[in-house]
PDB file of N, CA, C and O in Angstrom, chain B, residues numbered from 101:
ATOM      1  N   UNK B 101     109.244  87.050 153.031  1.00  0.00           N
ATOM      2  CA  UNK B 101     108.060  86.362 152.557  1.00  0.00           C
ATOM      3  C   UNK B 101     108.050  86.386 151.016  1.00  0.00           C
ATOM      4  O   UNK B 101     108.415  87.353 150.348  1.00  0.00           O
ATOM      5  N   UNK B 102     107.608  85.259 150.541  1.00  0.00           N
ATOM      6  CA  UNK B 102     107.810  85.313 148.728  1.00  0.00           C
ATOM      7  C   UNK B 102     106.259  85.163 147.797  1.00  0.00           C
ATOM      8  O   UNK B 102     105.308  84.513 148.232  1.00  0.00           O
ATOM      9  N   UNK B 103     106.246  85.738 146.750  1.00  0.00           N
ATOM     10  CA  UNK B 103     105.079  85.160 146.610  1.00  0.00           C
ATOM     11  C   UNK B 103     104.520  84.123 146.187  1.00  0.00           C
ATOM     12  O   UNK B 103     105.263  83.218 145.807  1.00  0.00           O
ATOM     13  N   UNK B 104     102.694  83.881 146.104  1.00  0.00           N
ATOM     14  CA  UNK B 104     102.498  82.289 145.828  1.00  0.00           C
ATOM     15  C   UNK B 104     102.411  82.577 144.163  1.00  0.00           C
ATOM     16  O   UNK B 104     101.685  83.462 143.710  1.00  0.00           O
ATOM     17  N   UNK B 105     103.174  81.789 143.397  1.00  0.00           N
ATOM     18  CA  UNK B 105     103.352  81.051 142.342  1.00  0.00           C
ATOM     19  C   UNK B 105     101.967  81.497 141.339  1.00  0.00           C
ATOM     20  O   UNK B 105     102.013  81.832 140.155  1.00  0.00           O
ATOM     21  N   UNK B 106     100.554  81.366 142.361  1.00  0.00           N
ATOM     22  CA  UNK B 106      99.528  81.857 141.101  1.00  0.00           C
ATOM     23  C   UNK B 106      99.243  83.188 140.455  1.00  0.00           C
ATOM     24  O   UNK B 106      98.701  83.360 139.364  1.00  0.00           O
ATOM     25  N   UNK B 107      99.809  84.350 141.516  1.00  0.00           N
ATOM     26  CA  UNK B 107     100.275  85.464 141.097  1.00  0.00           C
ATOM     27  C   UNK B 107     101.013  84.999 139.341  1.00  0.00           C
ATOM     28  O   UNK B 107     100.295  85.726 138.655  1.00  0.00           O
ATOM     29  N   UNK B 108     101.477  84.638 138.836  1.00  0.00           N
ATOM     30  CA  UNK B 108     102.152  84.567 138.219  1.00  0.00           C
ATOM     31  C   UNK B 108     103.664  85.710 137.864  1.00  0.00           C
ATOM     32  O   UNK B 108     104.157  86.241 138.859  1.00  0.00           O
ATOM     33  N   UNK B 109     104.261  86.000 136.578  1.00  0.00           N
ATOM     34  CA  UNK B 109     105.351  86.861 136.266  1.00  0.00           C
ATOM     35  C   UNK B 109     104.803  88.212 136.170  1.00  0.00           C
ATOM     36  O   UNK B 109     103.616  88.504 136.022  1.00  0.00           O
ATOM     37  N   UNK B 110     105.768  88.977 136.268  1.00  0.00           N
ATOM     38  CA  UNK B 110     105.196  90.139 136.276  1.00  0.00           C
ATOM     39  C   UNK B 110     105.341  90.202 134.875  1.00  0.00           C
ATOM     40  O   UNK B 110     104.553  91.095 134.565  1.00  0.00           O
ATOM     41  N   UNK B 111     105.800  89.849 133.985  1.00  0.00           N
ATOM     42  CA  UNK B 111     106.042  90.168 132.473  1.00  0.00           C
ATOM     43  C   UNK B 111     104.142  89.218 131.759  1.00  0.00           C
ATOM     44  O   UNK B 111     104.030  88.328 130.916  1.00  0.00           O
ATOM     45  N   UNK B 112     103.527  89.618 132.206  1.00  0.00           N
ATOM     46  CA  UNK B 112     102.248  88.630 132.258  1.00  0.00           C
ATOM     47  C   UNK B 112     101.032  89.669 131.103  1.00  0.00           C
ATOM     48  O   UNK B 112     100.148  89.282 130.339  1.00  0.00           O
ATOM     49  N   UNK B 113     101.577  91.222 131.487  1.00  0.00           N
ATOM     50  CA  UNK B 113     100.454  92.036 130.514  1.00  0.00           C
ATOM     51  C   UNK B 113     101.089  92.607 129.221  1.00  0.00           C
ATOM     52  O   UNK B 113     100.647  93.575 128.603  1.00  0.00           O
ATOM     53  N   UNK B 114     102.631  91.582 128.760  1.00  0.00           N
ATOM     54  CA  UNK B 114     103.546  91.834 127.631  1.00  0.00           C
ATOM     55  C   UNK B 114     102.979  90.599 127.060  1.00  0.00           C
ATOM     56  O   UNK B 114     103.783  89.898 126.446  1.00  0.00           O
ATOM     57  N   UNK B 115     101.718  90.173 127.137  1.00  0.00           N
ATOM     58  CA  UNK B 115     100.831  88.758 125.692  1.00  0.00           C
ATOM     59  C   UNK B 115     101.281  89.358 124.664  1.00  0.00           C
ATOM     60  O   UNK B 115     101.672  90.497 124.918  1.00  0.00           O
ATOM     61  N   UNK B 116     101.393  88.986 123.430  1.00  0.00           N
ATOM     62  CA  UNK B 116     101.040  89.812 121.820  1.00  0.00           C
ATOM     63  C   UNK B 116      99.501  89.401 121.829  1.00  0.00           C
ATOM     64  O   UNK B 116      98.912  88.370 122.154  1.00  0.00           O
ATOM     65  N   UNK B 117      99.158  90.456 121.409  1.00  0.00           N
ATOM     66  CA  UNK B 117      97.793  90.716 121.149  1.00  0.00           C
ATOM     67  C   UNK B 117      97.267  89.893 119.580  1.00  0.00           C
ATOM     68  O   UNK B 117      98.125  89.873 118.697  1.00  0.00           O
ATOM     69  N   UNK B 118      96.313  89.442 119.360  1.00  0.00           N
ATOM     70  CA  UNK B 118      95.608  88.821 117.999  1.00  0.00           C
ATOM     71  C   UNK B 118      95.093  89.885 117.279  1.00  0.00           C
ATOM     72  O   UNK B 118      95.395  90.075 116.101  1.00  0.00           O
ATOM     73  N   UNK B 119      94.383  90.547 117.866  1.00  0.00           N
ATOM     74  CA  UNK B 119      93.976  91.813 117.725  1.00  0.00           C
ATOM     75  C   UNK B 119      93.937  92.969 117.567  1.00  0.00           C
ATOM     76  O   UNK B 119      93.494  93.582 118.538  1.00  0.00           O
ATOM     77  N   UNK B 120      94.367  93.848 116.301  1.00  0.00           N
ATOM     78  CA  UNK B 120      94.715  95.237 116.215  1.00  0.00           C
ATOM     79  C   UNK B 120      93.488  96.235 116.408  1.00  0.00           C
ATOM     80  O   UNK B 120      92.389  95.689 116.510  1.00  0.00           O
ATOM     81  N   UNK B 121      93.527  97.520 116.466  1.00  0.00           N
ATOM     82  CA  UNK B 121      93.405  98.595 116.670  1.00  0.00           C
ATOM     83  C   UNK B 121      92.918  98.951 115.040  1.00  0.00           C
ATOM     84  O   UNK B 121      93.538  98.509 114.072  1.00  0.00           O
ATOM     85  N   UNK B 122      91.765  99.781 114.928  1.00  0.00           N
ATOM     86  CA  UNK B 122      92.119 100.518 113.547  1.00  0.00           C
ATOM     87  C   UNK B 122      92.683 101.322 112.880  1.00  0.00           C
ATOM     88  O   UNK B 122      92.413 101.550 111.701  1.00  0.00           O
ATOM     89  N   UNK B 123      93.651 101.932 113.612  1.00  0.00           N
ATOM     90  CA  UNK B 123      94.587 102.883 113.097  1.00  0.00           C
ATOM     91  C   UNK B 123      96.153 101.677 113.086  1.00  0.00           C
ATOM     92  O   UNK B 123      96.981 101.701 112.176  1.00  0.00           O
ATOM     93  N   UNK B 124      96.207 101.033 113.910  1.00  0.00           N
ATOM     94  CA  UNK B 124      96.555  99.760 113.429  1.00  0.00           C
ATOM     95  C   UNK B 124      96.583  99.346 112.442  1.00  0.00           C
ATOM     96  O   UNK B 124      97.621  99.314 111.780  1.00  0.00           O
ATOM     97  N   UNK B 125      95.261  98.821 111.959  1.00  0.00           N
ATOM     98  CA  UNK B 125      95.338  98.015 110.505  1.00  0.00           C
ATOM     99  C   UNK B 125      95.690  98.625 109.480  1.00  0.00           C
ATOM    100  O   UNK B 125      96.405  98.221 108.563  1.00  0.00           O
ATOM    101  N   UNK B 126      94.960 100.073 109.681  1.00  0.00           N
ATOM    102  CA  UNK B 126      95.420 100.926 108.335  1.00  0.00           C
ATOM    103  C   UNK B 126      96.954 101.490 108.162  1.00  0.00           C
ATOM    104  O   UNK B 126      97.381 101.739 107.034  1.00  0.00           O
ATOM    105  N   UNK B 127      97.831 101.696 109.435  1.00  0.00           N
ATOM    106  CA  UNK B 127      98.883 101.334 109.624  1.00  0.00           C
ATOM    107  C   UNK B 127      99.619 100.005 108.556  1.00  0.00           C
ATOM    108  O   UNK B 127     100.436 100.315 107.689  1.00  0.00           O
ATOM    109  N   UNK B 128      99.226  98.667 108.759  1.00  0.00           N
ATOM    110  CA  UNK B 128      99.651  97.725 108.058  1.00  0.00           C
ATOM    111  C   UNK B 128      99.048  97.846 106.580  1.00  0.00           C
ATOM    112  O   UNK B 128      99.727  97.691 105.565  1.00  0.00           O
ATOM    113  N   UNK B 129      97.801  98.118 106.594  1.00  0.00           N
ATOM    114  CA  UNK B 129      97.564  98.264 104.814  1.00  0.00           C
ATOM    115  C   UNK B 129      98.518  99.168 104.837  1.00  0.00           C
ATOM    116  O   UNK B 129      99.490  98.482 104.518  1.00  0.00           O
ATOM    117  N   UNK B 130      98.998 100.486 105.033  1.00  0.00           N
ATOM    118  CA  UNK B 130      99.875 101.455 104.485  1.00  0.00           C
ATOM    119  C   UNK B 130     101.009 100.423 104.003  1.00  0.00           C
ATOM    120  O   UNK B 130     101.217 100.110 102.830  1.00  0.00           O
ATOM    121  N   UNK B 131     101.679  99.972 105.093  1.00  0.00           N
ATOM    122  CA  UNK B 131     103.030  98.928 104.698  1.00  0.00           C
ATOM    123  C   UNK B 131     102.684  98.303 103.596  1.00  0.00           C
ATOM    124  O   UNK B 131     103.485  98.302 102.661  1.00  0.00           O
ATOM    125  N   UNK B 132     101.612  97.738 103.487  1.00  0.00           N
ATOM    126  CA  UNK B 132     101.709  96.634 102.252  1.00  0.00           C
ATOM    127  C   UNK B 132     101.022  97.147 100.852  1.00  0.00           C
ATOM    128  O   UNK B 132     100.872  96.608  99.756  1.00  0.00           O
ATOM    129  N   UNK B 133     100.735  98.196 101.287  1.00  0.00           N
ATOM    130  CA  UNK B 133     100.551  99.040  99.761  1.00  0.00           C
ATOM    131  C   UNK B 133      98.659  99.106  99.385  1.00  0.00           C
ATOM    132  O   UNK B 133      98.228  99.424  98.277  1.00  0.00           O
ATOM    133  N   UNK B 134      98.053  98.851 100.197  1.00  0.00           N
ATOM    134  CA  UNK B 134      96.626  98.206  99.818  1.00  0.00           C
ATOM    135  C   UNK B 134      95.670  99.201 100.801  1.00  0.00           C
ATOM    136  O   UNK B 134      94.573  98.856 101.239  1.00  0.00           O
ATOM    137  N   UNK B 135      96.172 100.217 100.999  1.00  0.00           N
ATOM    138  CA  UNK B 135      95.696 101.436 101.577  1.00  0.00           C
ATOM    139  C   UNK B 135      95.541 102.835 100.351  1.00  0.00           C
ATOM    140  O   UNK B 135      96.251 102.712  99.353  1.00  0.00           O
ATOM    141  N   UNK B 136      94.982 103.628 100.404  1.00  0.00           N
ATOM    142  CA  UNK B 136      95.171 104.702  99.510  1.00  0.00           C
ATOM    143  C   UNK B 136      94.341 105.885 100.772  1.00  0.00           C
ATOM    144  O   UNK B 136      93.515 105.676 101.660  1.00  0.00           O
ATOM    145  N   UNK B 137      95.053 107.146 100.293  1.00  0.00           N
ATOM    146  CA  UNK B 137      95.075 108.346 100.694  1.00  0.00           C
ATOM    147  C   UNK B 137      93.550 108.557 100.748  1.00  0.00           C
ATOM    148  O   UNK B 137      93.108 107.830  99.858  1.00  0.00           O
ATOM    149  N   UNK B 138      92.377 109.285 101.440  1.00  0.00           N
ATOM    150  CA  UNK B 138      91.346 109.667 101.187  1.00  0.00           C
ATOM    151  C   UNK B 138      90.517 108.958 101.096  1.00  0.00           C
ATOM    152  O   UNK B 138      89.384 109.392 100.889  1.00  0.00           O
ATOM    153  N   UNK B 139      90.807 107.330 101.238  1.00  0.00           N
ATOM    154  CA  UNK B 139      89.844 106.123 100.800  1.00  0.00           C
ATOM    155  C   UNK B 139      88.774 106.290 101.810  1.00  0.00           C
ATOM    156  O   UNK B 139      88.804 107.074 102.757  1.00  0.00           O
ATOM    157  N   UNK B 140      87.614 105.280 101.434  1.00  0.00           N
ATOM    158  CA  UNK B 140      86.120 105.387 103.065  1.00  0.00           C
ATOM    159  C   UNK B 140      86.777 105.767 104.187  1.00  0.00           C
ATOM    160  O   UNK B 140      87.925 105.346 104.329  1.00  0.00           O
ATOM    161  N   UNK B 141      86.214 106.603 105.175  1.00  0.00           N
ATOM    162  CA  UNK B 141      86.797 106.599 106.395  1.00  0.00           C
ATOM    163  C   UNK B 141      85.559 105.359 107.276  1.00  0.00           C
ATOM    164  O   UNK B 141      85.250 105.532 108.455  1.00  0.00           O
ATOM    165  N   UNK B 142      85.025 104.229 106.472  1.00  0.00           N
ATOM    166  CA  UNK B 142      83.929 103.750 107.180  1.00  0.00           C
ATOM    167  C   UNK B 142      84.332 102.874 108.849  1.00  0.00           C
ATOM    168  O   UNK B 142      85.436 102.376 109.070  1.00  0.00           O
ATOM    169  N   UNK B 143      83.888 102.870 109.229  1.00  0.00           N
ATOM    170  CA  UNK B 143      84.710 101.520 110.828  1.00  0.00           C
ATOM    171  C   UNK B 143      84.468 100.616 110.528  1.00  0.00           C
ATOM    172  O   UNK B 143      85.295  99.764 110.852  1.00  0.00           O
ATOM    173  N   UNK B 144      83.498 100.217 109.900  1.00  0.00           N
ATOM    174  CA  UNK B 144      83.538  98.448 109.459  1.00  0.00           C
ATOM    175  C   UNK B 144      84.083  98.772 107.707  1.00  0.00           C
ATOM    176  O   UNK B 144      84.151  99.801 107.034  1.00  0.00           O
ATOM    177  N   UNK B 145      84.419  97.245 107.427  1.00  0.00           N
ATOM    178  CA  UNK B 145      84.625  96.858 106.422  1.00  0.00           C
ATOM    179  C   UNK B 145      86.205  96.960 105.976  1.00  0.00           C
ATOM    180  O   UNK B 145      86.577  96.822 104.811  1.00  0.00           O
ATOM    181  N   UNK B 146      86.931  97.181 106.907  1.00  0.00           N
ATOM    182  CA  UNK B 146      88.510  96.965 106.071  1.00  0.00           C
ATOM    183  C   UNK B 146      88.940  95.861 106.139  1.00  0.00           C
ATOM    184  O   UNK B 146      88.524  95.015 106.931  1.00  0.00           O
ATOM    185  N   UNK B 147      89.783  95.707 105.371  1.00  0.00           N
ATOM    186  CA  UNK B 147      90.338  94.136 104.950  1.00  0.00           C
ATOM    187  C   UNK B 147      91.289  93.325 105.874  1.00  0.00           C
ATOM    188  O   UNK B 147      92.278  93.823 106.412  1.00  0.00           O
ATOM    189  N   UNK B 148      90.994  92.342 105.978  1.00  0.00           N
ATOM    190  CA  UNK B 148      91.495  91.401 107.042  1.00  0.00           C
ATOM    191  C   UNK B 148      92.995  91.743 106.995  1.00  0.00           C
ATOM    192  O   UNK B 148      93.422  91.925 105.855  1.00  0.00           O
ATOM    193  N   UNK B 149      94.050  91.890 108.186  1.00  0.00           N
ATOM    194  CA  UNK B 149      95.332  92.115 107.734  1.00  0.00           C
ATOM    195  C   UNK B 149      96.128  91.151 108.490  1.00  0.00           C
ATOM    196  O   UNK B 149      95.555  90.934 109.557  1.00  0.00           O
ATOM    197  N   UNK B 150      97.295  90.432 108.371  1.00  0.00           N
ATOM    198  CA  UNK B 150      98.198  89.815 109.646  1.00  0.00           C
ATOM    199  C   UNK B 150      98.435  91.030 110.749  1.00  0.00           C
ATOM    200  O   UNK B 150      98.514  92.240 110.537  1.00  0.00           O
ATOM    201  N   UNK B 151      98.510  90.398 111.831  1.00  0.00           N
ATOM    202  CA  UNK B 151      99.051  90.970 113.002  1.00  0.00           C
ATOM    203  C   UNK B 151     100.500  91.306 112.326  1.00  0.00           C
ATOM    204  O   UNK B 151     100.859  90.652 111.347  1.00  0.00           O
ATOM    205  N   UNK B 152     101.388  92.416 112.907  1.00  0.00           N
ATOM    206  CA  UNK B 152     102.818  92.245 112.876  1.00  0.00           C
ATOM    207  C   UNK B 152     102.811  92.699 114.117  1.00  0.00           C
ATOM    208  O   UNK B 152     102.004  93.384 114.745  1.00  0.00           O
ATOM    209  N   UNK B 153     104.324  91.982 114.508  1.00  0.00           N
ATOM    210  CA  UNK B 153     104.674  92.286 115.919  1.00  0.00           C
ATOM    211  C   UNK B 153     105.426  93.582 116.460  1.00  0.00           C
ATOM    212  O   UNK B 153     105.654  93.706 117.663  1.00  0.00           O
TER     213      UNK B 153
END
């Protein structure tokens, strides 16, 4: 028996995400230099960053 087609792939919960994480972003500010040591620890307000994959 096979399955029906709307199941879809199993490779289906490997999307790239739009959306980072905040240890994430500050992750990517680190890379691009626009992070500093000790800065706000606030949850809002950090700077918009690209996704990287």
């Amino acid at each position: 028996m096979s399955r029906h087609p709307s199941y879809g792939k199993s490779s289906k919960g490997a999307k790239k995400r739009n959306v980072l994480k905040r240890f994430e972003r500050i992750d990517v500010l680190k890379k691009l230099g626009r992070w500093k040591e000790g800065e706000d620890k606030k949850v809002t307000g950090l700077p918009k960053t690209p996704t990287m994959q």
